[in-house]
N, C-alpha and C positions, 0 to 999 in steps of 0.2 A: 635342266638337271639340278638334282638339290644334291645335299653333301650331308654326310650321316660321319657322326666322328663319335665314338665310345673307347673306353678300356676293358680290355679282358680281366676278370677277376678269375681268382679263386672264391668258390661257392659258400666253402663253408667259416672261410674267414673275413671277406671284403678285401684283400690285400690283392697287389696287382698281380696278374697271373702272364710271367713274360714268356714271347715265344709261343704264342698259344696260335694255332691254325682258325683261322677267321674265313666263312664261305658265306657266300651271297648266292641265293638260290632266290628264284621266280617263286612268288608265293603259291603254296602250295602243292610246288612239284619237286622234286629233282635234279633241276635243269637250273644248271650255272649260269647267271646274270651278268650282263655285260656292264662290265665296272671301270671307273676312272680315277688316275691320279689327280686330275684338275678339270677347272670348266672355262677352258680356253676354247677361243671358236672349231679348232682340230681338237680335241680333248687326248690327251694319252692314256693308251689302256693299261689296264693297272690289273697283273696276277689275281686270279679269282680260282680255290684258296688266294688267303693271303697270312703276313706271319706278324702278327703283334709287335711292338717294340718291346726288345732285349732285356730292359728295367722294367718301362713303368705299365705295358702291356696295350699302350696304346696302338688305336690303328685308327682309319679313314678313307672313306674312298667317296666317289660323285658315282650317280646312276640318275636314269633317263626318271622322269615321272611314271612309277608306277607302285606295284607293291610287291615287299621281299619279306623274307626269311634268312634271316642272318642265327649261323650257329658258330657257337663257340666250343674248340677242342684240343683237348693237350693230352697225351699220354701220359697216365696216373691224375690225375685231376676229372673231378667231376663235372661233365659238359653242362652245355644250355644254351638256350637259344632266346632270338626275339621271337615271334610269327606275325606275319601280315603287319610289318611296318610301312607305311604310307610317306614315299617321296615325294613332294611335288612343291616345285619352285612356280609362287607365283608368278615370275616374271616368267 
């Protein structure tokens, strides 16, 4: 499993965009990815939405090697997304 960690912005300033709904989708579908608080040998599953931190708009989750599409969204703020981000833990 690898671990993907970014902050939510707002688009048109750079400033952190808190509380913002964070979704990990299978790349190129619709279909919510099975995501992780950590990469313990049980790993815990971690809400997929999930909700940026409060301030600084951070979030982070672990997922299996494969490839995602993570979008970002907050009511009155302009969305965005990655597409086909590529997870994979050498080990």
């Amino acid at each position: 499993m690898e671990r993907f960690q970014d902050f939510s912005i707002i688009v048109e300033t750079g400033a952190p965009l808190p509380d913002a709904t964070v979704s990990v989708y299978q790349a190129g579908t619709l279909t919510l990815a099975a995501i992780y608080a950590d990469n313990l040998p049980t790993p815990t599953p971690k809400a997929n939405p999930m909700t940026s931190a409060a301030v600084t708009g951070y979030f982070h989750f672990y997922a299996q090697n494969d490839r995602y599409d993570i979008v970002i969204s907050k009511t009155g703020a302009t969305g965005y997304s990655w597409a086909d981000v590529l997870l994979e833990d050498p080990a």
